[in-house]
DRENKE-570703 format. One record per residue (C-alpha): x, y, z; residue in one letter. Coordinates in steps of 0.2 Angstrom, whole numbers, plus 5000, padded with zeros to 4 digits. Each point is the difference from the previous one (the first is absolute). Example, Ala and Ser with C-alpha at 12.3 -4.5 7.8 and 13.67 -1.06 7.14 Angstrom:
! residues 2
506249785039a/500650174997s/
This chain:
! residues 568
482448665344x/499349835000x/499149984982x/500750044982x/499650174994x/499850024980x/500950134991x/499450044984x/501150004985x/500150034984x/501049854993x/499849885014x/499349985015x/501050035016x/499449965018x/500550055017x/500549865009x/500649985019x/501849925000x/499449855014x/498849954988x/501449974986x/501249875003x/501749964994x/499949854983x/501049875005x/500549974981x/500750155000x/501949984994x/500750125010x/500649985016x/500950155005x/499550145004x/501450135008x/500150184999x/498450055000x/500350155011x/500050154985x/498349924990x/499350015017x/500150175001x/499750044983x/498349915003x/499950105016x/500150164992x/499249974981x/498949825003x/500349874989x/500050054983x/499749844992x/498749875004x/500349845007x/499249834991x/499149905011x/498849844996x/498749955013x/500649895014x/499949794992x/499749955020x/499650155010x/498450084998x/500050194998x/502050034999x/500850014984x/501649914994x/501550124995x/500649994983x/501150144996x/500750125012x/500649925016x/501550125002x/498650154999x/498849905010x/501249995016x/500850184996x/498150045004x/500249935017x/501450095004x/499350144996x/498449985013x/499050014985x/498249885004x/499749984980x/500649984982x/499250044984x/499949834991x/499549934983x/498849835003x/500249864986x/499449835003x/501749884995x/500249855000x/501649935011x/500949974984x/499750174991x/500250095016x/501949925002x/500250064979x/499550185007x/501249995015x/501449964992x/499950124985x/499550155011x/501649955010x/501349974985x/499350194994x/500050105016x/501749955008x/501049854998x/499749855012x/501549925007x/500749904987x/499549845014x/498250055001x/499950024981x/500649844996x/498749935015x/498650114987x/500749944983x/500049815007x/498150025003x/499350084985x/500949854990x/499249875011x/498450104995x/500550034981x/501449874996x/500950094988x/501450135004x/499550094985x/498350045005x/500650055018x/501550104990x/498450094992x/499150035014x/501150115012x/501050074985x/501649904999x/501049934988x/499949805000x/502050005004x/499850085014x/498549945009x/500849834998x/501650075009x/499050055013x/499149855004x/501549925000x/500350075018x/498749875007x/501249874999x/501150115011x/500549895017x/499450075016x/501750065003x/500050094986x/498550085001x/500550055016x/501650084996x/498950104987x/498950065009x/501250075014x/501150074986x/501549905002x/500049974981x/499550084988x/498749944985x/501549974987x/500649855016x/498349934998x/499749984982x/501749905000x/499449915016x/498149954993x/500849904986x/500949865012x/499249875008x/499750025020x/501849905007x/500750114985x/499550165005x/500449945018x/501849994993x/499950174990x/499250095018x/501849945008x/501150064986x/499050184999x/500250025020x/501349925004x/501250084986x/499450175002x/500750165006x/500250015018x/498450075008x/499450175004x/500750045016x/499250125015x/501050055017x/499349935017x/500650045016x/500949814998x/500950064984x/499549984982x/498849864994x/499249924985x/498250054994x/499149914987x/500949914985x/500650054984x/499949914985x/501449974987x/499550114983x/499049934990x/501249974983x/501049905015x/498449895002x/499849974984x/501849934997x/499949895013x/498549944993x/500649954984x/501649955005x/499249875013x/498149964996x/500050044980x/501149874991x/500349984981x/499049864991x/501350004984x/501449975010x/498749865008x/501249835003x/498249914993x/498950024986x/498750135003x/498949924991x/500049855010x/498250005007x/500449825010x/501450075010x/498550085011x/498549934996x/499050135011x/500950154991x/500049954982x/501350064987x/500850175004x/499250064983x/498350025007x/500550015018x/498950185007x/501750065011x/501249994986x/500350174998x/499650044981x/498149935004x/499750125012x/500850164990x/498850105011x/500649965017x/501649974995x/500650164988x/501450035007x/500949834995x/500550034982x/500449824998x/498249924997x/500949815004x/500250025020x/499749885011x/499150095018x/499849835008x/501649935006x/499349865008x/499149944983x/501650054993x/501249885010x/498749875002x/500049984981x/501950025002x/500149865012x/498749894990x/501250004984x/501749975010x/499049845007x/499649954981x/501750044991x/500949895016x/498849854996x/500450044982x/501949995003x/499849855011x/499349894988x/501250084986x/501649955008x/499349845009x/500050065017x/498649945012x/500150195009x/501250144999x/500350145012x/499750184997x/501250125006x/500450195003x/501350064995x/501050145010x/499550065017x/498350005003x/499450105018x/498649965010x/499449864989x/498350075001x/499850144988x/498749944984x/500950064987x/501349855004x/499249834995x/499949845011x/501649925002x/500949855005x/501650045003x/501350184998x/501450004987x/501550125011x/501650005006x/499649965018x/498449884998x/501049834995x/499150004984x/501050034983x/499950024980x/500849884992x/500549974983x/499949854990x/501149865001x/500550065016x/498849895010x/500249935015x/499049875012x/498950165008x/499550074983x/498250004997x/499050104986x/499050155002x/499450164992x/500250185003x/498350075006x/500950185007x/501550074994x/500650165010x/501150044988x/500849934983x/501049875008x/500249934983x/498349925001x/498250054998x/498349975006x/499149834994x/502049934997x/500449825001x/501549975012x/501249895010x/500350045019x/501149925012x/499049995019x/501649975008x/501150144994x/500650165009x/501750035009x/499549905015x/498949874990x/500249825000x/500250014981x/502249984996x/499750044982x/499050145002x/500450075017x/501050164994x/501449975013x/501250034986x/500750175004x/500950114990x/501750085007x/499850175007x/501650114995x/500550145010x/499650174994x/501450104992x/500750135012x/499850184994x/501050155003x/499450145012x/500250114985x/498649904990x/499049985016x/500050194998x/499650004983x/498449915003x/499350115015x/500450134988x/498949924984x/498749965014x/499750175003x/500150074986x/498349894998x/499250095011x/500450174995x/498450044992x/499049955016x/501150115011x/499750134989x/498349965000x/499750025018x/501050165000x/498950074988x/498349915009x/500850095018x/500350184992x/498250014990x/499249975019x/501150125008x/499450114985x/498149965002x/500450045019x/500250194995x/498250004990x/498850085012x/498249965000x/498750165001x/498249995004x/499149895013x/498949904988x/501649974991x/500949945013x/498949885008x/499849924984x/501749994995x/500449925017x/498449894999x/500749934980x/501950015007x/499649865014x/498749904990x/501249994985x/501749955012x/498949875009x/499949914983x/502049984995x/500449825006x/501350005012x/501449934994x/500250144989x/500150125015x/501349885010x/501050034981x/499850204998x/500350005021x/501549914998x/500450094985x/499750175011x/501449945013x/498650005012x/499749895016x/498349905002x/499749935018x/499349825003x/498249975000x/499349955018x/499049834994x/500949954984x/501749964994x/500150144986x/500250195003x/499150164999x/500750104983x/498550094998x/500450125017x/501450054995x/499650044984x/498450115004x/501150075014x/501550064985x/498650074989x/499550115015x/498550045000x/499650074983x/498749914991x/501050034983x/501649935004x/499049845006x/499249994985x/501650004991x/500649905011x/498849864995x/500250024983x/501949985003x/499749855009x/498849914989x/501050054984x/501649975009x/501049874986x/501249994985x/498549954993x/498950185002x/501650125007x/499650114986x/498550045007x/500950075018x/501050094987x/498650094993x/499250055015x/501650055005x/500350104987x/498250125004x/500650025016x/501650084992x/501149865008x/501649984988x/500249834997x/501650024988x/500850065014x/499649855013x/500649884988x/501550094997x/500350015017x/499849835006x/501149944986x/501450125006x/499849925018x/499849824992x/501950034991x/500850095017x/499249845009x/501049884986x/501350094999x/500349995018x/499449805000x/501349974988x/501450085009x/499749905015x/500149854990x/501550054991x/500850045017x/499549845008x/500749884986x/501850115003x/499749955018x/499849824996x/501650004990x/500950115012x/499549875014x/500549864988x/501850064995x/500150025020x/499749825004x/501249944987x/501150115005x/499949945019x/499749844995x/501949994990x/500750115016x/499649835011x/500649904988x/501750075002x/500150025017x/499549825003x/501549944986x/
């Protein structure tokens, strides 16, 4: 067919249209285009039920510009079908894109990448978010979410697309800025669960990444990136601390301006801009040290950290001259004690109390320390070390006794963790479906427990782990899945055993214990018979070795008197 062939219609018209002379719209937000298989052969069997939009061709003469329908238009193809009923408007570009973007939000969801890609364009086009909002039918909140993913590194963008984090990742990630989410990419990879793991003919290997959850992300976010302005050591008010970012008031990434993109922080006075936050830090240690300077009469004073400061390079510490601690020949001192090395200085990090505070006015000796030149403040003075009191065998005993007593309710608790798996063990799983997917949930939910909590329950368990081959720890997640034989159950109470497995949350392991008709009264009441046998036995021994002291003593004595004699 080599010419469009009318179809009449009541509504509207529709023409036959060959699919080489309709081409693909470049504008059209999406980009994917995967499982096209099953529309293929619905098309092959039924046609295609719904007309695709098409505008005639802005450059090529006779070939028509597709609007709407791409995924129909190259099910077509697949099908070995040579035309496609269509519906010829003449569009403008910018109309066209409103069309394509509409017809695509309503059909089936674009990627959440290609729909931000859309939204971006309609708002260069209409430069309101609420008239885009209006057009494809969403609410203003979450349009501006969604275009919030164009600031997405490429990284990022990347790791979305392959599926290596999920959307909730990359809302949390579109709010930093690039060296930011740079830093936030490391922490979600590099602190995640282990990876997937497949079986090669060389052994078991990595595939892919996974991400650390999402609530995770977000802690570390606010922990590191998000800091509190009223606990601010400057005026946030101050709009000459940085002149290029104002006051903090009207600042656009303090979180209660932007209560759209930041909903989730409850606290409207946040900070998102650590290096506007320390750079106005920094600028108002600078003007309180030129402030105390000209107070006290000084021509410059120092400003010192306090405590131990690692690395020396984190932000969140301010510029420094010199560090107040026991080992950098630097010390506090207090007035009236001043020597010929004391010079003034103020406190511009404190890592703890240390008596002092941020902004502080002090004295410091450069000279002191235990090996510093300073003789008044050189710490060689010493106190006496006396001996420690020597204590019986019998209140040695005692304590080991004490001791475990401690740890009783843990050893019950492992008892009781060990006999609800042996339970679970018994609990047999019917029905292929059943158990496939019981296996598939078992091995996905044990993949996630960190493992120091298996290397406790294992432990715990009595059990033996064997080293690793390229790393320094040990394999407790073997033995583990080796002990809960098989069944997908028992590994699934396993891993709850694990994760839960604490003073903290015993009373969960109890519960479950308890459905799987383990009798919990009756561990505990047997491991605090075997804890009295075991102190009852401890303390015998002891007993028995103090009578041999004394019997050895008496001994000497008496020998030592017996050679007495002899020699008068």
């Amino acid at each position: 067919m080599s010419s469009p062939e009318v179809i009449t219609n009541t509504a509207i018209e529709v023409i036959e249209v060959p699919l080489h002379l309709i081409k693909p719209s470049k504008s059209n937000p999406r980009k994917s285009f995967d499982n096209l298989d099953d529309l293929a052969n619905s098309i092959r069997q039924n046609g295609i039920q719904q007309p695709l939009l098409v505008r005639p061709h802005p450059t090529i003469s006779g070939a028509y510009d597709l609007v709407a329908g791409e995924r129909r238009w190259r099910a077509s193809k697949l099908a070995e079908k040579q035309s496609a009923p269509c519906i010829v408007k003449p569009l403008s570009d910018e109309d066209a894109l409103d069309l394509q973007m509409v017809e695509n939000i309503q059909r089936a969801d674009l990627s959440p990448l290609e729909a931000a890609e859309g939204y971006a364009k309609l708002l260069k086009r209409h430069g309101e978010v609420a008239t885009v909002a209006a057009k494809v039918g969403k609410e203003v909140a979450e349009v501006t979410r969604v275009l919030q993913l164009n600031k997405l590194t490429a990284a990022a963008k990347e790791a979305l697309a392959k599926g290596e984090m999920l959307l909730g990742h990359a809302y949390e990630l579109c709010r930093l800025r690039e060296h930011e989410q740079k830093q936030a990419l490391d922490f979600l990879f590099e602190k995640g669960d282990r990876a997937p793991q497949v079986q090669t003919r060389a052994g078991w290997k990595s595939v892919g990444r996974r991400a650390v959850p999402v609530a995770d992300l977000r802690v570390w976010i606010q922990n590191t990136l998000m800091l509190d302005l009223a606990k601010a050591p400057f005026d946030a008010s101050d709009a000459t601390l940085n002149p290029k970012a104002g006051a903090c008031s009207a600042c656009p990434h303090r979180s209660g301006n932007a209560p759209i993109l930041f909903a989730d922080i409850k606290n409207g006075d946040v900070c998102t801009v650590p290096s506007c936050f320390f750079a106005k830090r920094n600028a108002a240690l600078d003007i309180r040290a030129q402030a105390l300077a000209k107070e006290h009469g000084d021509k410059s004073i120092l400003k010192v950290a306090v405590g131990w400061v690692s690395g020396h390079k984190d932000q969140s510490i301010p510029p420094f001259d010199k560090q107040v601690y026991s080992n950098t020949g630097l010390a506090l001192i207090e007035r009236g004690t001043e020597c010929e090395h004391t010079k003034p200085a103020m406190v511009v990090y404190c890592e703890r109390s240390e008596n002092v505070k941020v902004g502080q006015y002090v004295s410091v000796c450069t000279k002191a320390g235990y090996d510093g030149e300073c003789k008044k403040h050189n710490g060689r003075t010493r106190k006496d070390h006396t001996a420690r009191p020597k204590i019986s065998a019998t209140e040695r005993a005692n304590r080991r006794v004490e001791t475990w007593k401690k740890e009783q309710p843990m050893l019950v608790l492992a008892r009781v963790a060990k006999a609800t798996v042996e339970a679970a063990k018994k609990v047999k799983v019917t029905g292929t479906p059943m158990k496939q997917a019981m296996a598939l949930v078992s091995d996905e939910v044990f993949d996630h427990v960190y493992s120091d909590r298996y290397r406790e329950v294992g432990k715990a368990f009595g059990l033996e782990a064997a080293a690793e081959k390229n790393h320094s720890g040990r394999d407790w997640q073997k033995p583990l899945e080796d002990f809960a034989g098989g069944n997908p159950v028992a590994k699934l109470v396993l891993t709850f055993c694990a994760h839960n497995f604490g003073e903290q949350s015993g009373s969960k392991i109890q519960a479950i214990a308890k459905l799987f008709k383990v009798n919990v009264a009756t561990i505990s009441q047997d491991v605090g018979k075997e804890l009295s046998i075991r102190a009852g036995e401890e303390l015998a021994r002891a007993r028995n070795a103090e009578k041999r002291g004394k019997y050895r003593n008496a001994n000497r004595h008496t020998n030592a008197a017996g050679r007495e004699q002899d020699r008068g």
